[in-house]
gemmi code that builds the backbone of each chain (N, CA, C; Angstrom):
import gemmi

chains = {
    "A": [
        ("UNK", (0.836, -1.200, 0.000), (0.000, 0.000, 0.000), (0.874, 1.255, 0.000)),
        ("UNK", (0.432, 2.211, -1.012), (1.000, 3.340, -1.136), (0.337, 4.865, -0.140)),
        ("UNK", (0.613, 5.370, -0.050), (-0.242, 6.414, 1.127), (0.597, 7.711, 0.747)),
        ("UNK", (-0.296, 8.737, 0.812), (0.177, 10.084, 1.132), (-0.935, 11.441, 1.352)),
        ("UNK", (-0.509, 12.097, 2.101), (-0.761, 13.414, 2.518), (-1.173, 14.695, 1.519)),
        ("UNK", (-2.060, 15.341, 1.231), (-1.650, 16.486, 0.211), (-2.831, 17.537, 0.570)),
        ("UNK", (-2.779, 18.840, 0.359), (-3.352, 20.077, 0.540), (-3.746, 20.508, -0.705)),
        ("UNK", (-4.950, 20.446, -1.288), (-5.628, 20.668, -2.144), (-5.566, 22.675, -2.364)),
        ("UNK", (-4.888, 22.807, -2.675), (-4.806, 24.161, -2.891), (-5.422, 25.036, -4.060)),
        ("UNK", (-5.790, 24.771, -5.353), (-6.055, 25.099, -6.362), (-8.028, 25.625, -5.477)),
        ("UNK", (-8.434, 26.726, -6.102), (-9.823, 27.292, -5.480), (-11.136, 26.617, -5.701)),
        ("UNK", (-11.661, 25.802, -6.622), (-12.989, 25.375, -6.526), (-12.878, 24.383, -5.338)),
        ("UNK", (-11.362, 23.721, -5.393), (-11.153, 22.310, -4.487), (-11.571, 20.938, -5.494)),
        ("UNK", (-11.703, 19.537, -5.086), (-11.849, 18.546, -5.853), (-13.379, 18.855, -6.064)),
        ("UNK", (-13.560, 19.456, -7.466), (-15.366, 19.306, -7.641), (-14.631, 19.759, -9.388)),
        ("UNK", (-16.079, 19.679, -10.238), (-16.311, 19.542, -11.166), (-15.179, 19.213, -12.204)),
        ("UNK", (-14.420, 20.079, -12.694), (-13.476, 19.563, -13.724), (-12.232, 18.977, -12.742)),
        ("UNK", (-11.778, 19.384, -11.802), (-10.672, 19.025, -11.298), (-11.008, 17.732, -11.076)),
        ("UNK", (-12.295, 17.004, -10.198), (-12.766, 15.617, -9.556), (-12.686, 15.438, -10.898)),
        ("UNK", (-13.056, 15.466, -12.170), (-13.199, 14.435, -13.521), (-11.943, 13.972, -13.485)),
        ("UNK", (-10.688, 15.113, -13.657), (-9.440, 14.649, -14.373), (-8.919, 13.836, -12.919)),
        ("UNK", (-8.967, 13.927, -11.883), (-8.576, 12.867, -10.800), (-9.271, 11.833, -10.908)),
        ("UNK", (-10.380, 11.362, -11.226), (-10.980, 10.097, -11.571), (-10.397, 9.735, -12.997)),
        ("UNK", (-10.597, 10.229, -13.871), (-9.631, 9.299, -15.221), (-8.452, 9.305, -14.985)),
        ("UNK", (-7.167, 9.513, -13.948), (-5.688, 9.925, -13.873), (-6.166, 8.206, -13.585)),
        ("UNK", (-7.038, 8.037, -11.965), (-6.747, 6.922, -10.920), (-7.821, 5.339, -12.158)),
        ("UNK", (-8.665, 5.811, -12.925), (-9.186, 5.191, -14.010), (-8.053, 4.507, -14.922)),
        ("UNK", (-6.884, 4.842, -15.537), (-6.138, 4.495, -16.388), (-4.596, 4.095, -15.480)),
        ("UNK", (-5.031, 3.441, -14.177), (-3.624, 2.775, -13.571), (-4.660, 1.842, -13.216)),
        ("UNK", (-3.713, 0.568, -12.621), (-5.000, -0.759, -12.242), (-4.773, -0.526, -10.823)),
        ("UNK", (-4.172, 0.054, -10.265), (-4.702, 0.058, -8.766), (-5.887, 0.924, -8.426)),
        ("UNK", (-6.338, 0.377, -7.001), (-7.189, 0.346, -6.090), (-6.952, 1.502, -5.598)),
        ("UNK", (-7.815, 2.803, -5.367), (-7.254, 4.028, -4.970), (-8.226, 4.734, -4.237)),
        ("UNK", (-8.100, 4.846, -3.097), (-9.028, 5.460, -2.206), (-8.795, 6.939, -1.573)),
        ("UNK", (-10.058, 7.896, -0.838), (-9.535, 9.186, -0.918), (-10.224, 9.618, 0.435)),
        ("UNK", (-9.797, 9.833, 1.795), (-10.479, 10.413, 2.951), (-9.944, 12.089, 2.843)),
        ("UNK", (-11.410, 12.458, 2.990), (-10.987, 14.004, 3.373), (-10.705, 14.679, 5.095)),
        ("UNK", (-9.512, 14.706, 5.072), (-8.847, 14.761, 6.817), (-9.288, 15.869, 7.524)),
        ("UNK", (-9.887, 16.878, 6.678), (-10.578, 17.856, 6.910), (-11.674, 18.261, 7.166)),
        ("UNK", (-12.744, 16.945, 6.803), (-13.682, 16.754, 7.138), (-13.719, 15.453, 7.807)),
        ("UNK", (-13.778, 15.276, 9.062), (-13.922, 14.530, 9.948), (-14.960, 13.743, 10.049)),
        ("UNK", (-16.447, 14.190, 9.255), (-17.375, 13.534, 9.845), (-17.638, 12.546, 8.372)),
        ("UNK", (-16.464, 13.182, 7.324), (-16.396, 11.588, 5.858), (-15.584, 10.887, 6.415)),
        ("UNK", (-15.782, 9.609, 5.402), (-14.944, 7.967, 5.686), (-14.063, 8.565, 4.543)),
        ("UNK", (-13.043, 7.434, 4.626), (-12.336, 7.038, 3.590), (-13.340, 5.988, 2.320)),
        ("UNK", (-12.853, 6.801, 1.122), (-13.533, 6.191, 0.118), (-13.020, 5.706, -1.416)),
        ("UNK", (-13.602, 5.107, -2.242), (-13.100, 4.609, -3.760), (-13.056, 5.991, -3.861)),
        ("UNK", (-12.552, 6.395, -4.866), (-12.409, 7.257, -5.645), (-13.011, 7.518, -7.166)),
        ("UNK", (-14.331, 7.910, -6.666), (-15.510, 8.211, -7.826), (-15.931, 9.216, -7.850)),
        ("UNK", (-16.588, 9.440, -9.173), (-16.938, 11.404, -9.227), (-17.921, 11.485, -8.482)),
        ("UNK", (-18.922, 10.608, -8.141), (-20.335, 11.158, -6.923), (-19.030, 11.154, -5.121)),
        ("UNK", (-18.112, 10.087, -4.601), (-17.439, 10.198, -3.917), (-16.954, 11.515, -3.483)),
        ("UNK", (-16.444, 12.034, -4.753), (-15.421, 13.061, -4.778), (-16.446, 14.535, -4.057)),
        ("UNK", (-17.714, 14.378, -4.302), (-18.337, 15.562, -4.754), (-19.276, 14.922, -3.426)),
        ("UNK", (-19.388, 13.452, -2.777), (-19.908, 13.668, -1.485), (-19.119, 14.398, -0.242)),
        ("UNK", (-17.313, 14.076, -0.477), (-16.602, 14.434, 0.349), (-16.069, 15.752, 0.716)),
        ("UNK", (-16.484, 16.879, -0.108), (-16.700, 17.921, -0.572), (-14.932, 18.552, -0.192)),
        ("UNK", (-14.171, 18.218, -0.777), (-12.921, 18.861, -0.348), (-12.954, 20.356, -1.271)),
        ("UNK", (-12.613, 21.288, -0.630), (-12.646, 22.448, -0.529), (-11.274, 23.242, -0.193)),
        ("UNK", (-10.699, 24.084, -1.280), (-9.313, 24.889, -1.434), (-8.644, 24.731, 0.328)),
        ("UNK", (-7.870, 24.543, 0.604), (-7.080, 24.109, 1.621), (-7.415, 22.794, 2.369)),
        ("UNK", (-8.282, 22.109, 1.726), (-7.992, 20.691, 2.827), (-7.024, 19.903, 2.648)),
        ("UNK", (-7.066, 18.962, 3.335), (-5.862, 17.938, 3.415), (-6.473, 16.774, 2.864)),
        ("UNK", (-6.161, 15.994, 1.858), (-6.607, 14.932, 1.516), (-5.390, 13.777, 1.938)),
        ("UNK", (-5.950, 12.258, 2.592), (-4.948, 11.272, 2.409), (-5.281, 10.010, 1.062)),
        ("UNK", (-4.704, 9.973, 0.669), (-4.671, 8.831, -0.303), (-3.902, 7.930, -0.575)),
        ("UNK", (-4.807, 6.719, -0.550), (-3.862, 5.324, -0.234), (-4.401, 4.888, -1.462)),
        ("UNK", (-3.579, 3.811, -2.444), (-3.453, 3.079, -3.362), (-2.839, 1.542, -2.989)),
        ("UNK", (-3.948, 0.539, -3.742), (-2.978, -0.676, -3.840), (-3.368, -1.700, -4.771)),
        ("UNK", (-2.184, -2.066, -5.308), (-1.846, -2.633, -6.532), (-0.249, -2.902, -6.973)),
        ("UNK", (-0.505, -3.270, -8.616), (0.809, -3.334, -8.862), (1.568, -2.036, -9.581)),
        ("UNK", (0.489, -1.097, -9.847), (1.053, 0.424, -10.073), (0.598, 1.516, -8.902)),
        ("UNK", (0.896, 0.871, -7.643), (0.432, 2.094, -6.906), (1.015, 3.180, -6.454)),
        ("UNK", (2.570, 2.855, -6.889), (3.855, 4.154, -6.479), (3.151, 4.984, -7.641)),
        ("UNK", (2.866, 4.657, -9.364), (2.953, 5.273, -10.390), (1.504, 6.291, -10.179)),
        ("UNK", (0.464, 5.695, -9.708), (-1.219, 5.947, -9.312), (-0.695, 7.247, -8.533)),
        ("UNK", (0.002, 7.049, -6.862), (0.135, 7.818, -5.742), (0.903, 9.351, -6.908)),
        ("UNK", (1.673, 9.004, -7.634), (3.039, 9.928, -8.334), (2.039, 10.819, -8.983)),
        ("UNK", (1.317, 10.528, -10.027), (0.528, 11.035, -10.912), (-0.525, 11.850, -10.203)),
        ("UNK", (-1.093, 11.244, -8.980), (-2.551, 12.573, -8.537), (-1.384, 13.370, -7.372)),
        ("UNK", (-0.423, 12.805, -7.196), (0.094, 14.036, -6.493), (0.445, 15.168, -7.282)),
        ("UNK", (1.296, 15.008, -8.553), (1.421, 15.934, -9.759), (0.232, 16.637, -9.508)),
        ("UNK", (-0.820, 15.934, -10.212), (-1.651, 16.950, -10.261), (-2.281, 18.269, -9.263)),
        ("UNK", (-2.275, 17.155, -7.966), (-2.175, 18.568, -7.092), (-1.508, 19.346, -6.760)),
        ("UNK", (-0.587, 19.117, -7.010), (0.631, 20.162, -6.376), (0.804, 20.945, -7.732)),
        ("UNK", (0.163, 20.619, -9.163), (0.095, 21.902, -9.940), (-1.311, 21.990, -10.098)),
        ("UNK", (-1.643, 22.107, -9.250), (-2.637, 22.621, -8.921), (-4.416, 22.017, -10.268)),
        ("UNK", (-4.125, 20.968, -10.836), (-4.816, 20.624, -11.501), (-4.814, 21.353, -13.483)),
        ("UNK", (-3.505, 21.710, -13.007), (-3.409, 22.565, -14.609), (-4.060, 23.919, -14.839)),
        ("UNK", (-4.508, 24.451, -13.569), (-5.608, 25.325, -13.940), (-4.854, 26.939, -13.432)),
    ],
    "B": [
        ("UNK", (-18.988, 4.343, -26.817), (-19.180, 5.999, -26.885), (-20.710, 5.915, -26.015)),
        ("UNK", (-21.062, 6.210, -24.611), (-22.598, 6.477, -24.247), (-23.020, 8.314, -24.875)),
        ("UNK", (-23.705, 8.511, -25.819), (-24.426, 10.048, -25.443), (-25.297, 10.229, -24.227)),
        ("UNK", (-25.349, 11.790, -24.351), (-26.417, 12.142, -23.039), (-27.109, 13.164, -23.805)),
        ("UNK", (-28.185, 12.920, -23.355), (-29.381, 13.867, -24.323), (-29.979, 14.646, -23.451)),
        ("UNK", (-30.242, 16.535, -23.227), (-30.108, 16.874, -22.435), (-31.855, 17.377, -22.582)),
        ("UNK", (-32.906, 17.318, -21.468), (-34.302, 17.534, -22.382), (-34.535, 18.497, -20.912)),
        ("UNK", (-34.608, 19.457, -21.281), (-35.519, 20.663, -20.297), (-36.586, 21.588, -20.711)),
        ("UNK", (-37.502, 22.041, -19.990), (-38.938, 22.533, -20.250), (-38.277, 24.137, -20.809)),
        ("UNK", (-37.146, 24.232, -20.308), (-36.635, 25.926, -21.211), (-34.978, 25.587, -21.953)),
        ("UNK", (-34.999, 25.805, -23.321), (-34.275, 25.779, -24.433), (-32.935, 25.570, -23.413)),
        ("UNK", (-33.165, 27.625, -22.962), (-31.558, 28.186, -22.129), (-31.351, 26.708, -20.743)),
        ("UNK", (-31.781, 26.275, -20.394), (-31.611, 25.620, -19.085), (-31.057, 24.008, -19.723)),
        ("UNK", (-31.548, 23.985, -20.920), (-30.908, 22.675, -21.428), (-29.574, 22.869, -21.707)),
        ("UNK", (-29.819, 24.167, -22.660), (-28.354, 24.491, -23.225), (-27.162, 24.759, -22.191)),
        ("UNK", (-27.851, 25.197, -21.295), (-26.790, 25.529, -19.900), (-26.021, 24.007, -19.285)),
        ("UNK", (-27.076, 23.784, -19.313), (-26.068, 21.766, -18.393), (-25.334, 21.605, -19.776)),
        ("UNK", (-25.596, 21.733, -20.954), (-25.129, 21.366, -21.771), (-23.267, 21.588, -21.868)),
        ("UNK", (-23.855, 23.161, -21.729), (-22.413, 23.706, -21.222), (-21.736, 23.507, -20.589)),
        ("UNK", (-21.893, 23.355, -19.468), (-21.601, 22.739, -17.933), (-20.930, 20.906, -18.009)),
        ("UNK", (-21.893, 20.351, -18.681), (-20.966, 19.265, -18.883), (-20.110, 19.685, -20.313)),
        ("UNK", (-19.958, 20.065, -21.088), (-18.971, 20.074, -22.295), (-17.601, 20.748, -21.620)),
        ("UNK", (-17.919, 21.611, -20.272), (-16.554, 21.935, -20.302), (-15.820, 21.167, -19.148)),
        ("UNK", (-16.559, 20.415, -18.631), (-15.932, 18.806, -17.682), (-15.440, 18.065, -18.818)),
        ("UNK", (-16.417, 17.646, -19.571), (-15.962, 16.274, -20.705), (-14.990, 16.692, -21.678)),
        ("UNK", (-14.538, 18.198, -21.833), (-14.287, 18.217, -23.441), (-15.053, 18.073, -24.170)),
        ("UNK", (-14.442, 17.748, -25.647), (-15.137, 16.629, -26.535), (-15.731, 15.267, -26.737)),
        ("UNK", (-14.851, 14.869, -25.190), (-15.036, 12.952, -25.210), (-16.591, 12.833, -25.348)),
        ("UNK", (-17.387, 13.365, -24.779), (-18.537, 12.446, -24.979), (-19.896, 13.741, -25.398)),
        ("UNK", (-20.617, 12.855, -26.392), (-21.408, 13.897, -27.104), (-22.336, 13.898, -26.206)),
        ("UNK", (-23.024, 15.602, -25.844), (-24.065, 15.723, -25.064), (-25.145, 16.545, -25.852)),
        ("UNK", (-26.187, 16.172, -26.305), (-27.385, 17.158, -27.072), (-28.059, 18.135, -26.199)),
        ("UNK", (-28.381, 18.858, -26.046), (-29.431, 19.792, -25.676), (-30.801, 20.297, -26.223)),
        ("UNK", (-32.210, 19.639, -25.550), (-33.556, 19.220, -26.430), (-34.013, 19.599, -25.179)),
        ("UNK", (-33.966, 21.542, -25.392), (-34.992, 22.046, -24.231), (-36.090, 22.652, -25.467)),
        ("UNK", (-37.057, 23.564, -24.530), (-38.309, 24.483, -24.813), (-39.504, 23.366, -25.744)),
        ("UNK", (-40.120, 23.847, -26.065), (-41.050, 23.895, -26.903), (-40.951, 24.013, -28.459)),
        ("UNK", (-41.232, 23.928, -29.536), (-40.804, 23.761, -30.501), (-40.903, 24.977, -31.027)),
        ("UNK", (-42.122, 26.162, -30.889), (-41.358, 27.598, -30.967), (-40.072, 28.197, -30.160)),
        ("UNK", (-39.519, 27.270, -29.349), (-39.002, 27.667, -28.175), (-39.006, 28.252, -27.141)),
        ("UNK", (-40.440, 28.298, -26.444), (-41.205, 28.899, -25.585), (-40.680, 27.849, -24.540)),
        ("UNK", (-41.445, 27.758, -23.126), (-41.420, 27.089, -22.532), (-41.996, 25.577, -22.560)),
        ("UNK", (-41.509, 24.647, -22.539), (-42.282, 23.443, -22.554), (-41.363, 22.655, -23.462)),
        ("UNK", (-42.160, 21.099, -23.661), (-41.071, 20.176, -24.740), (-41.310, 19.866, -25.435)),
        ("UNK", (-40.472, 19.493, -26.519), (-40.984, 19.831, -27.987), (-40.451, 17.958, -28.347)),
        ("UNK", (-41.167, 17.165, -28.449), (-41.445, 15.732, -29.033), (-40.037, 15.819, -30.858)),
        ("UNK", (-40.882, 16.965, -31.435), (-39.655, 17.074, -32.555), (-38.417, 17.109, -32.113)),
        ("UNK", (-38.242, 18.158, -31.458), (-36.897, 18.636, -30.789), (-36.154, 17.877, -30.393)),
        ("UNK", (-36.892, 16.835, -29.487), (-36.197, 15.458, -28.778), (-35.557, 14.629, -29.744)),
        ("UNK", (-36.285, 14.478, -30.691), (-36.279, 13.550, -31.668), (-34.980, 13.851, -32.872)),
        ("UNK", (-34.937, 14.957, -32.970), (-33.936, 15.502, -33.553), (-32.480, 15.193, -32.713)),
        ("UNK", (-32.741, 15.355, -31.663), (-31.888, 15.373, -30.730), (-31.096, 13.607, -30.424)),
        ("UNK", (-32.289, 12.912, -30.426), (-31.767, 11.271, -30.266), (-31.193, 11.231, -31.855)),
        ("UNK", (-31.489, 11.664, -32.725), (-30.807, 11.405, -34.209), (-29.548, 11.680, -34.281)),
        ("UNK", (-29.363, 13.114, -33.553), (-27.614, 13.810, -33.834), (-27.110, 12.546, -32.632)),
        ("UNK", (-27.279, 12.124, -32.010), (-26.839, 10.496, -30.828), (-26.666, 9.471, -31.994)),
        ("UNK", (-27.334, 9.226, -32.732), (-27.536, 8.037, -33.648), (-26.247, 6.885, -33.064)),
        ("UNK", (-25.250, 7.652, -33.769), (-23.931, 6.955, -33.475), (-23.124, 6.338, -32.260)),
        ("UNK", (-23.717, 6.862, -31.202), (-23.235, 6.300, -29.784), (-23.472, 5.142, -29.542)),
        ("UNK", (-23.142, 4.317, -28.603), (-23.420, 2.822, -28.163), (-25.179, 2.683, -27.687)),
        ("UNK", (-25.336, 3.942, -26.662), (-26.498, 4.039, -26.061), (-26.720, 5.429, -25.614)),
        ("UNK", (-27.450, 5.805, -25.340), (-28.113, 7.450, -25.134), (-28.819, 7.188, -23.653)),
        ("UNK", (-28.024, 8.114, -22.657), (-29.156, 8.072, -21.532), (-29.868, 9.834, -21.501)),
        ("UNK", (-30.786, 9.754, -21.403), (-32.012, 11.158, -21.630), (-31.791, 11.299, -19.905)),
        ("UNK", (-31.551, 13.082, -19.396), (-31.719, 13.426, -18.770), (-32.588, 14.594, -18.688)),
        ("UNK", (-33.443, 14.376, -17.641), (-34.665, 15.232, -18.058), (-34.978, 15.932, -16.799)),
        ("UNK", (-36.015, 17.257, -16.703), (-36.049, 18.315, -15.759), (-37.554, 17.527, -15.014)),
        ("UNK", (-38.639, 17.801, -15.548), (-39.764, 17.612, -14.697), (-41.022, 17.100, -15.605)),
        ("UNK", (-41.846, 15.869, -15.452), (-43.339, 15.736, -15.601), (-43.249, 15.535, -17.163)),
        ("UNK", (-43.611, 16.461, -17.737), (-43.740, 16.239, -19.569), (-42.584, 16.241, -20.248)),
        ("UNK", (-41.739, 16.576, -19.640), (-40.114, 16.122, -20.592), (-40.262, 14.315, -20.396)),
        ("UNK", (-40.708, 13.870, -19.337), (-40.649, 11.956, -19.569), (-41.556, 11.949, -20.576)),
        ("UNK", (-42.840, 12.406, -20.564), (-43.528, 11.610, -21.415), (-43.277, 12.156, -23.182)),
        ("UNK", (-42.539, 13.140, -23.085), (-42.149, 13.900, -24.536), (-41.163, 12.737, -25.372)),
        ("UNK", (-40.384, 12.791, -24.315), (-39.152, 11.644, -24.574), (-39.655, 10.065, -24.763)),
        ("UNK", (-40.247, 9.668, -23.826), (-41.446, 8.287, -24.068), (-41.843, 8.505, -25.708)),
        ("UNK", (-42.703, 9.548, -25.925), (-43.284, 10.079, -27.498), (-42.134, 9.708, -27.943)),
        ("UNK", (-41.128, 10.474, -28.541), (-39.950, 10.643, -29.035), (-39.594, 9.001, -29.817)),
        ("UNK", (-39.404, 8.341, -28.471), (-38.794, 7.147, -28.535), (-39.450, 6.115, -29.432)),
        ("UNK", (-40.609, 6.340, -29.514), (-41.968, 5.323, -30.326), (-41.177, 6.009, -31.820)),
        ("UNK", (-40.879, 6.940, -32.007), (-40.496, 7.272, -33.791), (-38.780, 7.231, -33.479)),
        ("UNK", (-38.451, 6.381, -32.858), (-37.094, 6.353, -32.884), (-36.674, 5.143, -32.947)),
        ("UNK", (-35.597, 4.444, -33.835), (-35.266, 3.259, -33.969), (-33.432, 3.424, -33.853)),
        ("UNK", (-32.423, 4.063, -33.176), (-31.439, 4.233, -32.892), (-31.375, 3.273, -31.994)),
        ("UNK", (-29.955, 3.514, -31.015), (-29.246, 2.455, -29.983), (-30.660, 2.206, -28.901)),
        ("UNK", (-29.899, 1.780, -27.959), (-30.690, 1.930, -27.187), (-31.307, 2.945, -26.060)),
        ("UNK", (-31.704, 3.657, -25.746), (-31.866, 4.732, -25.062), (-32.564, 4.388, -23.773)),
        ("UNK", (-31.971, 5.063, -22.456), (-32.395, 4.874, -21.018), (-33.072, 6.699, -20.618)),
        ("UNK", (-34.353, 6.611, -20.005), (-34.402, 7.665, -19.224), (-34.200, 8.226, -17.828)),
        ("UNK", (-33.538, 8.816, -17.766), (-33.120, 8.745, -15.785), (-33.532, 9.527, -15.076)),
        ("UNK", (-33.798, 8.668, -13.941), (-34.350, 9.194, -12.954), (-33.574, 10.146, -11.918)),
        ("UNK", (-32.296, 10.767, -12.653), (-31.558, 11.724, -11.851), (-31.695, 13.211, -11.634)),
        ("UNK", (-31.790, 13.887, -10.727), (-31.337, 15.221, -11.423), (-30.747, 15.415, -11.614)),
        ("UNK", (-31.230, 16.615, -12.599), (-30.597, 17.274, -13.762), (-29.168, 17.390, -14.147)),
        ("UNK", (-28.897, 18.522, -13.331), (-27.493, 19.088, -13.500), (-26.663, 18.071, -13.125)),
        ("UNK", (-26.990, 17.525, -11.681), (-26.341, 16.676, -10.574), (-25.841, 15.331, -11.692)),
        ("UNK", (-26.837, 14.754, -11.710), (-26.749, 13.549, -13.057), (-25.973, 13.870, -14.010)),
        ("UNK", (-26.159, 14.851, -14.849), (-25.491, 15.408, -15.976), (-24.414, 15.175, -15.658)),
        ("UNK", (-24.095, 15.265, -14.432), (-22.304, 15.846, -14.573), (-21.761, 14.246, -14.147)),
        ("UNK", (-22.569, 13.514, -13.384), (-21.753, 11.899, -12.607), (-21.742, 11.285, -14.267)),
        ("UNK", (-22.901, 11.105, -14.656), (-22.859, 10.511, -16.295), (-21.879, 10.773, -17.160)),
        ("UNK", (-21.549, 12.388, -16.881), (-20.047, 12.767, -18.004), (-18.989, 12.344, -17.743)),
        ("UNK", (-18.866, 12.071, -16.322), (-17.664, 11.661, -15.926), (-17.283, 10.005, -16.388)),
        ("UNK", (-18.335, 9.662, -15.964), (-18.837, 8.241, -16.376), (-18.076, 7.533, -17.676)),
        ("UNK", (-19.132, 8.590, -18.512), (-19.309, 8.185, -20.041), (-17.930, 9.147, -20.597)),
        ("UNK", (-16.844, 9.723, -19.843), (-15.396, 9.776, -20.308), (-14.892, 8.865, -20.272)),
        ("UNK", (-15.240, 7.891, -20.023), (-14.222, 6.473, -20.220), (-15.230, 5.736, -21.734)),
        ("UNK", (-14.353, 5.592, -22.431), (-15.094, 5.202, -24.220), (-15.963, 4.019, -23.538)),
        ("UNK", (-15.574, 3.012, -22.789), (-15.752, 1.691, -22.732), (-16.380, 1.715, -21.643)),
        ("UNK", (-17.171, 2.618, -20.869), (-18.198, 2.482, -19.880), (-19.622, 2.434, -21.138)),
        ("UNK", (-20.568, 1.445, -20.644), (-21.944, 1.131, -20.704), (-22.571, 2.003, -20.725)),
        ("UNK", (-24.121, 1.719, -21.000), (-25.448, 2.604, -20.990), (-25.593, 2.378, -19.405)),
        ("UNK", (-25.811, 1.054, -18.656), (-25.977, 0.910, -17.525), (-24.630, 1.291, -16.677)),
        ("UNK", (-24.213, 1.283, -16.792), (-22.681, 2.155, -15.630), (-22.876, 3.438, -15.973)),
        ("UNK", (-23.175, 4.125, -16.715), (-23.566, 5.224, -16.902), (-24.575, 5.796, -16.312)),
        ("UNK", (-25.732, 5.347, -16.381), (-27.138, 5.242, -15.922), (-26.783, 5.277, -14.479)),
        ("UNK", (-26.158, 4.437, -13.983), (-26.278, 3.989, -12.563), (-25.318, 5.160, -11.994)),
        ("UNK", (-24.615, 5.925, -12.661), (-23.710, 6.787, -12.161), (-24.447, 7.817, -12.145)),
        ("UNK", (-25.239, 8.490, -12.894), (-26.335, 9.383, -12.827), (-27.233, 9.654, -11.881)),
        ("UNK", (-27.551, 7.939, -11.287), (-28.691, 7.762, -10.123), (-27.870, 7.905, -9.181)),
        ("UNK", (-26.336, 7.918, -8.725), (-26.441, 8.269, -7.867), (-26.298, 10.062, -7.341)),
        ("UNK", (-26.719, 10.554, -7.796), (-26.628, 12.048, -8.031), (-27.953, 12.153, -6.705)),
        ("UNK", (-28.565, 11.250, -6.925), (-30.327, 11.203, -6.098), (-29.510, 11.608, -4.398)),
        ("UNK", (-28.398, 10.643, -4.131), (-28.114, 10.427, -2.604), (-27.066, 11.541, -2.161)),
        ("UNK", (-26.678, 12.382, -3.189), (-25.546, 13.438, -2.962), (-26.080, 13.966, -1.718)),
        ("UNK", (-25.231, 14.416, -0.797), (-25.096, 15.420, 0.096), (-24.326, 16.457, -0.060)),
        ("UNK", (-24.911, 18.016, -0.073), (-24.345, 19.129, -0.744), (-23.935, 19.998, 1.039)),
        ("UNK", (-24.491, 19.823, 2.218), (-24.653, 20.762, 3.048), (-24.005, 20.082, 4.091)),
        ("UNK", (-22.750, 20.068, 4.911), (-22.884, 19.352, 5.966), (-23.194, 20.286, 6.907)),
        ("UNK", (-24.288, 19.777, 8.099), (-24.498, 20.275, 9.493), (-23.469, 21.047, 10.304)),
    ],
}
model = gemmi.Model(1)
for chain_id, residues in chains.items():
    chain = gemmi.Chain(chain_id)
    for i, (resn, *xyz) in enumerate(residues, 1):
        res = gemmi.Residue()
        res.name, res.seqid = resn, gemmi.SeqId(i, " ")
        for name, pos in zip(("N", "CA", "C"), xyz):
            atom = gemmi.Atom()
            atom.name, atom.element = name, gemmi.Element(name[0])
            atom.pos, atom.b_iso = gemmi.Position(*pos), 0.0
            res.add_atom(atom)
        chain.add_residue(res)
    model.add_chain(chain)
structure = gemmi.Structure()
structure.add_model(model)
structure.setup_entities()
């Protein structure tokens, strides 16, 4: 299992176009990829799906953890961290 | 390829989700917009729809997302002069649906039913926490 920490910084937060392109990034690796919002205390940890994404409502500064597992889960964890840390391209 | 066929009782309100999902999906997945009335007043226009499942022709399957009451049964109409894929109507809302379905139906090789079912769950969203 792969795991990491990250601060959603970019302003809408994970919702509409940003949650799409994080669901097809974790869509086109074969691992198992799940997403708790640490910031919201009163969500679980979950799959990583666009109704998920948009129940867990992460919002410009939360902390998301995300764990992956499989046989590409360093490559899965590498790729949505990219994306957040540039902020989703946007 | 699933289409999404977008059917609202006002033209602008179709065309709007329309928008709304085209700039989530891109291009990947074709979405129609089959609002108003056939002057384009308020209400739904049976032609309009119909026109609308035609420019779909080509997709695997078409799921119809619709606003309220006579957009189902317009689309029901519709469907009797329509001999394309197969077409689902959902029971999602609107916008909410619109957008789980696009996400959905960005993967070429998702279904009418994985699609569909991604739409319905738009029903259980929670937008407000306490």
């Amino acid at each position: 299992m792969t795991e990491v920490v990250l601060t959603v910084n970019n302003p809408v937060g994970l919702h509409a176009r940003p949650a799409k392109v994080f669901v097809e990034t974790v869509r086109a690796y074969k691992s198992t990829v799940t997403i708790q919002n640490l910031s919201r205390p009163q969500t679980k940890e979950v799959p990583v799906t666009a109704f998920n994404l948009l129940q867990i409502g992460v919002r410009q500064g939360h902390q998301i953890r995300l764990r992956a597992s499989g046989e590409d889960e360093a490559e899965v964890i590498a790729a949505l961290t990219k994306l957040v840390e540039e902020n989703f391209g946007e | 390829m699933i289409g999404l066929l977008i059917v609202s009782h006002s033209a602008r309100l179709a065309e709007g989700v329309q928008e709304f999902v085209g700039q989530i999906g891109g291009d990947q997945i074709p979405v129609v917009a089959a609002g108003g009335a056939s002057d384009g007043s308020l209400g739904t226009s049976v032609e309009r729809i119909l026109a609308g499942l035609e420019q779909l022709r080509t997709a695997d399957g078409i799921l119809a997302l619709v606003d309220l009451g006579s957009a189902v049964m317009s689309v029901e109409t519709a469907l009797e002069h329509f001999s394309g894929p197969p077409v689902q109507i959902s029971n999602a809302p609107l916008v909410e649906g619109a957008y789980l379905a696009a996400v959905e139906a960005s993967n070429a090789e998702a279904t009418l039913e994985q699609v569909a079912a991604a739409a319905l769950q738009a029903r259980e969203l929670t937008k407000v926490y306490e």
